[in-house]
C-alpha positions as CSV (number, residue, x, y, z in Angstrom):
1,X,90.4,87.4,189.9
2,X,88.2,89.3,187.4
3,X,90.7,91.1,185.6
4,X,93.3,87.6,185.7
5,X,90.1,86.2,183.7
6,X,89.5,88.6,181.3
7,X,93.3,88.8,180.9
8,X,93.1,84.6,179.8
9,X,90.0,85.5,177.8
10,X,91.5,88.0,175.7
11,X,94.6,85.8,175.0
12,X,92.3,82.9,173.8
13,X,90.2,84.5,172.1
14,X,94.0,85.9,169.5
15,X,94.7,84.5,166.4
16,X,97.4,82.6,166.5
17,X,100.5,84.1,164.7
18,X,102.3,82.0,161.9
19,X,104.7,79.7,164.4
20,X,102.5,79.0,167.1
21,X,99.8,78.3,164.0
22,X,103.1,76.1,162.8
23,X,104.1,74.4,165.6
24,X,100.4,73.7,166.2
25,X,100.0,71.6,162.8
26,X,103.3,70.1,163.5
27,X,101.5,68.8,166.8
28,X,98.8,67.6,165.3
29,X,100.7,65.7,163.0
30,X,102.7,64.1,165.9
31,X,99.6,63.6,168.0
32,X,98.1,61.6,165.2
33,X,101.0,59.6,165.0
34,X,101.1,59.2,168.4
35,X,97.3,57.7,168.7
36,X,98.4,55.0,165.7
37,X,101.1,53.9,167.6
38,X,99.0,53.3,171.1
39,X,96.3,51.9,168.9
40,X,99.1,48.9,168.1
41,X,98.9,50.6,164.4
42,X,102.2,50.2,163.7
43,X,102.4,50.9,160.1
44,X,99.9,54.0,160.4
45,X,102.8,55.3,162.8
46,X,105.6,54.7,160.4
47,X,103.4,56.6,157.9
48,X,102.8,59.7,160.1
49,X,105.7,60.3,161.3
50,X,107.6,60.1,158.1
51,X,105.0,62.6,157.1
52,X,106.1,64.9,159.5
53,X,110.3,64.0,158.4
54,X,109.3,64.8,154.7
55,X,107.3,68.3,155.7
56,X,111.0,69.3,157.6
57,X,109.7,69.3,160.8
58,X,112.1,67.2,162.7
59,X,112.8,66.9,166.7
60,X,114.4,64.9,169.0
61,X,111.2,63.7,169.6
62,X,110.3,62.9,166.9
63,X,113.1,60.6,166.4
64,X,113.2,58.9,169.9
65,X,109.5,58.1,169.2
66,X,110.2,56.3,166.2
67,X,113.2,54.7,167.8
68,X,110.7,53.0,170.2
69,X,108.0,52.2,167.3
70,X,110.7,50.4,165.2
71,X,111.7,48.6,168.4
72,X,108.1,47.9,169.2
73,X,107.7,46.2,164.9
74,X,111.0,44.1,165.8
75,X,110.0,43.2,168.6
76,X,106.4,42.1,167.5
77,X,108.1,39.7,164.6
78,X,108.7,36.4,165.4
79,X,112.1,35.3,166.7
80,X,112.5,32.7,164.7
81,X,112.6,35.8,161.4
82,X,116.4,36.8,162.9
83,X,117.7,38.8,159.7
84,X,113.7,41.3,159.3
85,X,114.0,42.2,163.0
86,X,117.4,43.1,162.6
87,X,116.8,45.6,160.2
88,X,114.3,47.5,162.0
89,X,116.9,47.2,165.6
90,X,119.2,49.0,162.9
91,X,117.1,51.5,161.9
92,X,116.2,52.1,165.7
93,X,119.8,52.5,166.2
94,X,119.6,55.4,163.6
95,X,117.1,57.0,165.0
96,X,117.9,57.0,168.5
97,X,121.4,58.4,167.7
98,X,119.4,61.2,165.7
99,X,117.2,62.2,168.9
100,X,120.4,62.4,171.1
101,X,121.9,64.0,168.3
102,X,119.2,67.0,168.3
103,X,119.1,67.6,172.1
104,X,121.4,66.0,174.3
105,X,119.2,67.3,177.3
106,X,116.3,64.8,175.9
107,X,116.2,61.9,178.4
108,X,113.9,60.0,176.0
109,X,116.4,60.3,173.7
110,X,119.2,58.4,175.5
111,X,116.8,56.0,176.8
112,X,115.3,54.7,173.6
113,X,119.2,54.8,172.2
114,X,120.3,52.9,174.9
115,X,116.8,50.0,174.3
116,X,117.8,50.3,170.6
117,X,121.4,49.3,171.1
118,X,120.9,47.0,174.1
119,X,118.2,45.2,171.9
120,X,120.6,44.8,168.7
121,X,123.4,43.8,170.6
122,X,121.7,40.8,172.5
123,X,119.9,39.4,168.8
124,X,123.4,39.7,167.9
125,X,125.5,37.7,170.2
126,X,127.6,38.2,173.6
127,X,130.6,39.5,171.6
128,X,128.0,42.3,170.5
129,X,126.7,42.6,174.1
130,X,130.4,43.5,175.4
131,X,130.9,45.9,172.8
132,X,128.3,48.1,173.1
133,X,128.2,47.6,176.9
134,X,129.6,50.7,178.3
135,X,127.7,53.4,175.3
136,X,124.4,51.4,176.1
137,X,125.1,52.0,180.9
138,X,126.4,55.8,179.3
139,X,122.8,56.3,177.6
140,X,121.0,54.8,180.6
141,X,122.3,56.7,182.8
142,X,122.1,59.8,181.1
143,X,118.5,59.4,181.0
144,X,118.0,58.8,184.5
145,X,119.8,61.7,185.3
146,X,117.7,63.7,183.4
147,X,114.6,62.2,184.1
148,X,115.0,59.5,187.3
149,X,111.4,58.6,186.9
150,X,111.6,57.3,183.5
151,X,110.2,53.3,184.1
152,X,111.5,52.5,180.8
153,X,115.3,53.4,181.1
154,X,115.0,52.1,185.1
155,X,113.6,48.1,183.2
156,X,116.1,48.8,180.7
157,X,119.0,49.3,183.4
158,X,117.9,46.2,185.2
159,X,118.1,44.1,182.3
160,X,121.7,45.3,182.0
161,X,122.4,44.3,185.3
162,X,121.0,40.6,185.1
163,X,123.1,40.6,182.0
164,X,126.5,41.8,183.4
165,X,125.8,39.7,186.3
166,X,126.1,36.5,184.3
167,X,129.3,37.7,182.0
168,X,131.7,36.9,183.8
169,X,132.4,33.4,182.6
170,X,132.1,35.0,178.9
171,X,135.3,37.5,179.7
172,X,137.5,34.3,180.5
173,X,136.0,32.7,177.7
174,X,137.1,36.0,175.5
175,X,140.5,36.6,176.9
176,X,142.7,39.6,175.0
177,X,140.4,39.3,172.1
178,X,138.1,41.8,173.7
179,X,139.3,45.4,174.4
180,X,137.2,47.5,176.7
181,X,136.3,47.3,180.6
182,X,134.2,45.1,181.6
183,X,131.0,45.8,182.1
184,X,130.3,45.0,185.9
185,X,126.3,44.0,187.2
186,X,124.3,42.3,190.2
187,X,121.4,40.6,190.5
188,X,120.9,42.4,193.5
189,X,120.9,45.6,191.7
190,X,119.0,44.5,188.6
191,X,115.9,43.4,191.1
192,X,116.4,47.0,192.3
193,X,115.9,48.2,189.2
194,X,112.8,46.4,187.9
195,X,111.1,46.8,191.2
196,X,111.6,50.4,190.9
197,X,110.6,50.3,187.0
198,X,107.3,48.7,188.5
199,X,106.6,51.1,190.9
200,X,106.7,53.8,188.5
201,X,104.6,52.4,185.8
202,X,102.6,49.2,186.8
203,X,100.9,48.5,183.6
204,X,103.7,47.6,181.5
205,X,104.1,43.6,181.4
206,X,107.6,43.3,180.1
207,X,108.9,45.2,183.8
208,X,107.3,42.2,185.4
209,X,108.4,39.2,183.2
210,X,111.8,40.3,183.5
211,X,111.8,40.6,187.1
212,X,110.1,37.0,187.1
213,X,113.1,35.7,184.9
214,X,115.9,37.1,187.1
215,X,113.6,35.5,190.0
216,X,113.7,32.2,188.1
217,X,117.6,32.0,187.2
218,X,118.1,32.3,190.9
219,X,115.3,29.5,191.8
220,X,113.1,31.6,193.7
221,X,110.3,30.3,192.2
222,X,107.2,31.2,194.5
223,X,108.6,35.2,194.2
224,X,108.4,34.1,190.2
225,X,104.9,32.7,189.9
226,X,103.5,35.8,192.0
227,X,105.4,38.0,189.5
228,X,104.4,36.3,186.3
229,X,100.5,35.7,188.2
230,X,100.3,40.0,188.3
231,X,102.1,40.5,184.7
232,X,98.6,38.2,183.6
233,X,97.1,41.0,184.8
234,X,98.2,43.9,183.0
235,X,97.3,45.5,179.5
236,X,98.6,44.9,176.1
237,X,100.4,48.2,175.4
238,X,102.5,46.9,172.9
239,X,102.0,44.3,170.2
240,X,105.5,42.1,171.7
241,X,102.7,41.9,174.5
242,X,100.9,39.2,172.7
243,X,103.7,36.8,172.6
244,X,104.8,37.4,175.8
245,X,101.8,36.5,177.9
246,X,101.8,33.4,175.7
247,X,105.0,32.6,177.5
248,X,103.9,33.9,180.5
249,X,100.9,31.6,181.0
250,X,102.6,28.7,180.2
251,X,105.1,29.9,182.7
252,X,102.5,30.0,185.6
253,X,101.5,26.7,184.6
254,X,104.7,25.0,185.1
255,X,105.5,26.8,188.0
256,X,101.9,26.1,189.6
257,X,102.4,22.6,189.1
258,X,105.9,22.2,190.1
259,X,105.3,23.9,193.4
260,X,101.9,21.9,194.2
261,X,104.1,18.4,193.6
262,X,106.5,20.0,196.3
């Protein structure tokens, strides 16, 4: 045990040679970056890790993570400002293909891809939504096989589920004007998937509103209030937060009353 400590002491106490000094700044840099953006300091982000981009120090995390941060600034602009969000979707688009692009074996990568895509595709329209339906369930579930505890791509999957679950009327609607397989979903399945989203990370309020939706398209509204009720609960971890317990509250207040008349 002594000599294992002396051993560690010795190695600390090196200098650190010029790419572990290297990598260290460009960690620093990232970690900075990485504190805006859980701060809600959206723009700070953008700033930092651009910084890192212009000093040539690119990754594939790098690029995933501001994937998810231009996501996050869409996302946090009001719905009603269609043509700004979509240029920040697009750019998330960009750099999720760049992340997946730089290491394949990155499951963040191919989740934040698939979130960019799915996200695009639905401000879009359901022609959209077809159309990028089988890269977005290819990026999914390349991320859960590389990393199957990944609450982000598992929410992500069930909202492509609920989705797929209620297409079908659209592919009679479409006809021979759409070429591709369709894409094929269940409720059942997408409940699956959220549940499991939950279990994994139980702070994040969007894994429980969209559980609450599917809950709510399919009338179970008791199972919908209790969902919406614990999502009141949780943190703001993303600015898109704000808005959506807005909706959320005046979800449980519907629902409260409507099932005190019954």
């Amino acid at each position: 045990m002594t000599t294992l400590l002396v051993a560690l002491f010795f190695m600390a106490s090196q200098p650190l040679d010029g790419n572990t000094a290297s990598k260290a700044g460009e960690n620093t840099a990232l970690d900075a970056a990485d504190q805006a953006f859980k701060s809600l300091r959206y723009e700070k982000a953008d700033s930092l890790y651009n910084v890192v981009i212009q000093e040539g120090k690119e990754s594939s995390d790098l690029y995933w993570k501001l994937a998810r941060l231009n996501i996050s600034i869409a996302e946090a602009i009001p719905p009603s400002e269609r043509e700004k969000r979509m240029l920040w979707y697009a750019k998330a688009v960009e750099y999720g293909r760049k992340a997946v692009q730089l290491d394949e074996n990155n499951a963040s990568a191919h989740t934040w891809l698939a979130a960019a895509l799915a996200l695009k595709a639905d401000k879009i329209g359901s022609k959209e939504k077809l159309n990028k339906a089988a890269e977005i369930k290819r990026e999914l579930d390349k991320a859960l096989e590389l990393n199957p505890h990944d609450d982000v791509a598992w929410s992500m999957l069930g909202s492509y589920n609920f989705e797929a679950s209620k297409i079908g009327w659209f592919s009679r609607f479409m006809g021979s004007t759409f070429v591709g397989q369709m894409p094929k979903g269940s409720r059942d399945e997408a409940e699956k998937n959220f549940k499991k989203a939950i279990s994994l990370n139980p702070r994040v309020i969007r894994h429980y509103h969209e559980l609450a939706l599917l809950y709510l398209e399919e009338d179970r509204k008791q199972e919908a209030l209790n969902t919406l009720r614990m999502a009141a609960t949780k943190p703001v971890l993303m600015k898109s937060d704000v808005r959506r317990l807005k909706k959320i509250r005046q979800f449980i207040a519907r629902l409260s009353k409507e099932l005190e008349e019954k």
